[in-house]
Structure formats: structure tokens, C-alpha cells
C-alpha positions, 0 to 999 in steps of 0.5 A: 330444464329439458334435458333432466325428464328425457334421461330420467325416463330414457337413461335408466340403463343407457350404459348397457347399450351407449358404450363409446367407440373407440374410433369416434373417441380417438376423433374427439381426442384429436380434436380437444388437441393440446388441451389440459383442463376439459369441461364436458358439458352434458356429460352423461354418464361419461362416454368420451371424456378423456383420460390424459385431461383434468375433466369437469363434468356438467350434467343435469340428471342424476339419473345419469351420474348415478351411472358414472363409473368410480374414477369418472371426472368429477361432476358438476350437477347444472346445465348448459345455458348456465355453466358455474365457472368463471370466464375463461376457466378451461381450455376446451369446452366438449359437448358429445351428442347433447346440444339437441336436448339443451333448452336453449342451444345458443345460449349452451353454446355460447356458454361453452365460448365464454368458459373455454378457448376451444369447443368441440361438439359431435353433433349430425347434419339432419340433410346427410342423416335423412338419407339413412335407411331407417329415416328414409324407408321406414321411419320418415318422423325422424326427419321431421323431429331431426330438423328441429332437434339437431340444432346444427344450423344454430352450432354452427352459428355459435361457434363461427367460424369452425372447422367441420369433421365428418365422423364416419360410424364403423361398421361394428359401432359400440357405441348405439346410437341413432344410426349406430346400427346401419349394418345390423338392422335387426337391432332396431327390433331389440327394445333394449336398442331402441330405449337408449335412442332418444329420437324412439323416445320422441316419436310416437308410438304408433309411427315406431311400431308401423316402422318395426313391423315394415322393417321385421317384414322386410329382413324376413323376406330379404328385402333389406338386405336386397334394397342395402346391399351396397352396405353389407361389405362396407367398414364404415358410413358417412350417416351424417355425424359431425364433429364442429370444432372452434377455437384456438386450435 
């Protein structure tokens, strides 16, 4: 499948930079509700699974369950669209910032309505998140890329009817990706940011290296900081990151 090349290739030392966020995982938790057993599927190297839950992991590279922390959930190596457990086994299905990497999105999706009661999956709106600065003023492939990669029309789809929750990104996110820097542009310049963010992976150099140096140009001269200054005393952004839950809860 698709997923295993990209994180093979972007994932080596994804834990450095892709710690999750508190506040997001409160989120994420509130959402899962009264659930007792999870399913994570793309699970990674275990950002967001939650404690207080018996968790199953599904992933596809080992790459990345290489990197899963002692005492993580038990991990099932598979993917999405063919998920090794029975109808009806779980009681939530959680899927954060993946659906775009599976190979046939509805499939995955439906996978995780067949497995478990309720699904919730962080994904984004590709309208809200063209509006972002690095999108709109700098790197203008991420829309084309976000259109097609998002899958947000197509979980939406999936998963009807569902209750839609904008995920505001903090100000100080650690957890770095795409937009996670919104108020801290100068690390988009740090390679080690951006090999952690598979959308700089996806697009070609050319286009990233024109955008790094428009955007190194412009914080030298004050430029972004005079084209952004609405954002500089905010806490936190609305960039377009959804939280679609469906279910029974």
C-alpha cells in the first residue's frame, strides 16, 4: 500500500518533531466519549492514542512501529482497507491525520464503520486551510496537492451522518504538523520541521526551495511579520483541522 513508501521515507525520525498536543488530544478524547476498547488505525508511532482505553493499533510501516514507545498499545501491522477483526469488535474506531495517505479512502472508512460503533477521525478542510499563509502567499501546490489529499468530501461521505468539530491549532503547537507553526514561521526554514510534514515531501523541490526563499526573504525584511500582524497575539487559529465524528455517541 501507499502509506508504507512515504513514512519509510519521511518517518525515520518523525517522533522529534510530531509529539501530540495536549489540547488536540483532549479533543480527541472527548470525542472517543464513553468508549472502552479503541481501534487506532494509521496509528504511527502512537500520537493520540488514548490511556484510560484498551487500544489496538494498526499500521502499516514498521518504520514507524519501530518508534512506538515501551507500554504503547499493542500493534497490529495491516492497513485501512483491511482491517484483521471481526464486525462489530470495537466500540471506537480513531483515525488522526491519515486518511489522506490510505490507498482507498472509502474503503478504510468504511472499514472502520464495519469494525466499530463510532469513528472519529482528525482530518482538515482543504477551503479553510488554502487560506493559510504558507498555502496562500508562498507555496500555492499545497492547494492543488490539499484537494486531492485531504479526502475530506469522501469522510464526510463515509461516515454520514456526523458531527463536524473545528480543532483550533494553539499557538505553541507541539505537535508539528502542516500548519502547526502558524505563529513561528521561521520554522518552516528548519529541515528537520519540514521532513516530518508530508505535503514538503509530496511537492517538488523546486516549488518548496522557490517558497523557502521567498519566505527567509520576507521575515528578514519584516514583511511577514507586517502582512501577519493580526496573528502574532493570538492564542490559537482556526487553519482548517476537523475532528468528524460518527457513531453512536
Amino acid at each position: 500500500m501507499s502509506t508504507t513508501p512515504i513514512y519509510d521515507r519521511i518517518g525515520r525520525r518523525y517522533t522529534q518533531r510530531r509529539q501530540p498536543d495536549v489540547r488536540i488530544a483532549a479533543r480527541i478524547v472527548r470525542a472517543l466519549g464513553d468508549a472502552r476498547t479503541v481501534v487506532n488505525v494509521g496509528a504511527g508511532a502512537g500520537s493520540y492514542e488514548p490511556t484510560g482505553q484498551d487500544v489496538i493499533a494498526v499500521e502499516p510501516s514498521l518504520v514507524m512501529i519501530d518508534q512506538r514507545p515501551a507500554g504503547a498499545a499493542a500493534v497490529a501491522r495491516g492497513v485501512a482497507e483491511a482491517l484483521p477483526f471481526p464486525d462489530d469488535t470495537f466500540d471506537a474506531a480513531l483515525a488522526v491525520l491519515t486518511v489522506h495517505h490510505w490507498t482507498d479512502p472509502a474503503r478504510g472508512l468504511a472499514e472502520l464503520r464495519r469494525v466499530a460503533a463510532r469513528q472519529v477521525v482528525l482530518t482538515w478542510d482543504p477551503d479553510v486551510l488554502a487560506t493559510f499563509w504558507l498555502t496562500r502567499d508562498y507555496l500555492p501546490e499545497a492547494e492543488d496537492l490539499d484537494r486531492g489529499f485531504a479526502d475530506y468530501d469522501t469522510t464526510i461521505a463515509s461516515l454520514y451522518p456526523a458531527r463536524i468539530e473545528a480543532v483550533p491549532v494553539p499557538s505553541d503547537c507541539h505537535d508539528g504538523f502542516y500548519a502547526a507553526y502558524w505563529q513561528r514561521p521561521e520554522a518552516y526554514l528548519d529541515p528537520s520541521v519540514r521532513a516530518s510534514i508530508s505535503s514538503f515531501s509530496l511537492i517538488e523541490e523546486q516549488s518548496t526551495g522557490r517558497a523557502l526563499r521567498r519566505l527567509a526573504a520576507d521575515l528578514e525584511s519584516g514583511e511577514w511579520h507586517r502582512r501577519n500582524a493580526e496573528l502574532l497575539d493570538l492564542a490559537e487559529l482556526d487553519v482548517g483541522y476537523r475532528l468528524v465524528v460518527a457513531g453512536d455517541g
